[in-house]
Steps between C-alpha positions, in 0.01 A plus 500: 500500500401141492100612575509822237337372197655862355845355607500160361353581211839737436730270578316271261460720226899596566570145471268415171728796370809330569404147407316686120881669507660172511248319220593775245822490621537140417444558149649814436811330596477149347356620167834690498715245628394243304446438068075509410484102522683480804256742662175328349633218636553663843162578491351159491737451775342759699192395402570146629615635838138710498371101439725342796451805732117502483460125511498565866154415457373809693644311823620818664161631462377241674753537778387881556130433509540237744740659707345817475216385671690318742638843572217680532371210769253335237489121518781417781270243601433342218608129402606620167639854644852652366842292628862625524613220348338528171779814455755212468285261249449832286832594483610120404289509189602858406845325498448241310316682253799720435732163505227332235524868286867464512500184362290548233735834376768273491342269267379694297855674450620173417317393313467813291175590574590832599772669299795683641814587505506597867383189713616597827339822486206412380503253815608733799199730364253234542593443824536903600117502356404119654581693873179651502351217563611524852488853563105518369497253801716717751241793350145313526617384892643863626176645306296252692604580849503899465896522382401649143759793587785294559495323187446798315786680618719176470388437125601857445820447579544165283341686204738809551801269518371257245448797246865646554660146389319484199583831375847437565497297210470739266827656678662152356457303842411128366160410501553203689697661751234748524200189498720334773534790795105545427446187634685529764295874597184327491628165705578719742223705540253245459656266775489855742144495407388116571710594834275733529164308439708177790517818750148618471361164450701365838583254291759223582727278295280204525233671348651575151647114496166351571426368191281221592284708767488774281421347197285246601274810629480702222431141294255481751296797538564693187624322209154611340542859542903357337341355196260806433784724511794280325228510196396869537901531447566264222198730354648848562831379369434341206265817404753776594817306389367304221505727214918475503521163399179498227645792371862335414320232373285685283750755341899586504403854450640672851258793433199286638703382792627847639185633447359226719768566780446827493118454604619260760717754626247767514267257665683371750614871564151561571408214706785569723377845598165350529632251691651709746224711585220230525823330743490829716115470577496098517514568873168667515345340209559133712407644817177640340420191263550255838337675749175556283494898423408491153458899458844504641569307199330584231694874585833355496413272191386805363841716572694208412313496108517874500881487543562237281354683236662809486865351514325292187426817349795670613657240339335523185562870448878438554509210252300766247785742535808335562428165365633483176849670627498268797467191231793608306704614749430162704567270251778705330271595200498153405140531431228756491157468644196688324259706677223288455676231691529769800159560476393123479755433841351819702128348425724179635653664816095643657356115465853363649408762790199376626647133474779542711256698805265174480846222483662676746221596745305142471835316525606655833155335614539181375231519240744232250198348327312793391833648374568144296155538338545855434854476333363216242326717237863692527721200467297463166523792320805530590641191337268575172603801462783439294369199302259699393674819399703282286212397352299768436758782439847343400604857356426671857532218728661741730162737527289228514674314768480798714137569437388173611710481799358805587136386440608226708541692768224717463288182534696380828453819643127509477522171660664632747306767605208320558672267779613834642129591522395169596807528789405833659158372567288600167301262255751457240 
């Protein structure tokens, strides 16, 4: 199953549906559960966890495209080759970036920066969402050595689970009961899966507690390829993630804010199915790009754009028909979107398309500094946008938010596809 591109692309796609199933589930339950400024408030904390999640720094990718080719038998020899004991050093900052996170929540719920009524939940789901952070690392390593499949099938499992407990809330189990035995799902299956990566790995003890080996080699060898990619990050999160926070500064209006979120859901729906089938031909589109064959490539680049497309249109369509009863049914009819704004976020979801095949395809081979130059003109936009729809159009500042975002990423996407055409061997 592990070699069928066919198969793992199912078990992806099965698992994108689970994890989208849980996103929507998220709100459809808090937005019930909990009065309108409760829930906007919720959503700049799940906007902060998108903040603390992603300030990985694109480490994991790292980790697969080295170990990836140390898989495949590419650079064993090298001084600066792959090391078991930079799993340990990884894992160590994941840690502490979910300890520093933490930290930060709790200031800023004591010091009122974030208002609610409901502290402890509001802290249990930050650290339900801040376990990612390790299992993107179980995911990247299994991917890496040929154990897609058994992370699938293991995430499945978490999602399914996951997904029960937060329905049960609206059968009157407490949400922080319900936040609480989530967390203890995913430590679970998350710890089966690092087992998992030890096993394969032959990994010992020693190696994940070398902290000075290990991290004086990756300080060593690659903190370049670190630097590239922690700014690359900083980039995609402040462009993705931004809009929340200029948004509450700009207006108390909720309209403007929902709206917002419910692009970000949509996109991020999106990108996960993308994801998942550019993850089910990474095999071939590595073995292709490092071994030379660049028809081989430029046919599965080609696929890979192809697919990505038509889930972005598929996408679109949906949104066209069902859009304005998913908004209100979402969000509980506390707002209503127009369908100009659908319009303006399909136009959105094509260019976001043809981003995510270039991030995720040039990330898994450790092309960090192209990616940081290409995600600039993004970053920009994306932090004008709302600035300047305040300015120009106070009245709509809604629509025009939304059409410049969207220009935004019509720009980034051009971008884009010319270091896809400059990476499959064409004059871009």
């Amino acid at each position: 199953m592990e070699a069928s591109a066919r198969i793992l692309a199912l078990i992806k796609l099965a698992n994108v549906g689970l994890t989208l199933i849980w996103g929507f589930a998220v709100t459809y339950v808090f937005v019930r559960a909990l009065p309108l400024r409760e829930f906007q408030s919720f959503l700049l904390l799940v906007a902060f966890g998108n903040f603390t999640i992603s300030a990985e720094f694109g480490l994991t990718s790292i980790i697969y495209a080295r170990l990836r080719r140390h898989w495949l038998g590419l650079g064993k020899d090298e001084t600066g080759g792959f090391r078991l004991e930079e799993m340990g050093v990884l894992f160590l900052f994941l840690g502490l970036l979910i300890v520093g996170g933490f930290a930060i929540l709790l200031i800023a719920l004591a010091l009122g920066g974030l208002h609610t009524g409901m502290p402890l939940l509001f802290l249990l789901f930050f650290l339900s969402a801040c376990l990612n952070l390790p299992a993107l690392l179980a995911k990247r390593a299994l991917a890496a050595v040929d154990g897609n499949f058994l992370w699938e099938a293991l995430d499945c499992l978490r999602r399914v689970m996951t997904i029960a407990l937060l329905l049960f809330i609206l059968q009157g189990l407490d949400p922080r009961m319900s936040v609480a035995l989530q967390l203890c799902v995913s430590v679970a299956v998350i710890g089966y899966a690092i087992f998992l990566v030890h096993r394969r790995l032959g990994m010992r003890a020693a190696h994940w507690l070398s902290f000075r080996v290990g991290g004086g080699h990756v300080r060593t060898h690659y903190l370049r390829d670190i630097g590239a990619s922690a700014a690359f990050t900083i980039s995609e999160i402040l462009a993705y993630n931004a809009p929340y926070f200029t948004i509450a500064a700009a207006t108390h209006d909720a309209r403007p804010m929902l709206i917002f979120d419910f692009f970000f859901k949509m996109s991020r729906s999106l990108s996960m199915l993308v994801r998942a089938m550019v993850e089910a031909a990474l095999p071939r589109i590595t073995r292709a790009f490092h071994a030379g064959d660049r028809a081989r490539l430029r046919q599965l680049m080609g696929r890979a754009l192809g697919v990505a497309l038509f889930f972005a249109l598929g996408t679109s369509g949906a949104l066209l028909l069902l859009g304005e009863w998913l908004f209100a049914k979402l969000f509980d009819g506390r707002a209503a979107i127009d369908r100009v704004d659908l319009w303006l976020i399909d136009g959105a979801l094509l260019a976001l398309a043809v981003i995510c095949v270039s991030v995720y395809v040039q990330g898994a081979l450790g092309r960090f500094t192209l990616l940081l130059g290409r995600s600039l003109p993004f970053l920009t936009g994306s932090l004008l946008s709302v600035p300047l729809a305040r300015m120009f159009a106070p009245d709509r500042f809604d629509l025009m938010f939304i059409l410049l975002y969207t220009l935004t990423l019509f720009v980034a996407a051009g971008i884009h596809g010319l270091s896809l055409r400059q990476l499959m061997g064409r004059r871009a």
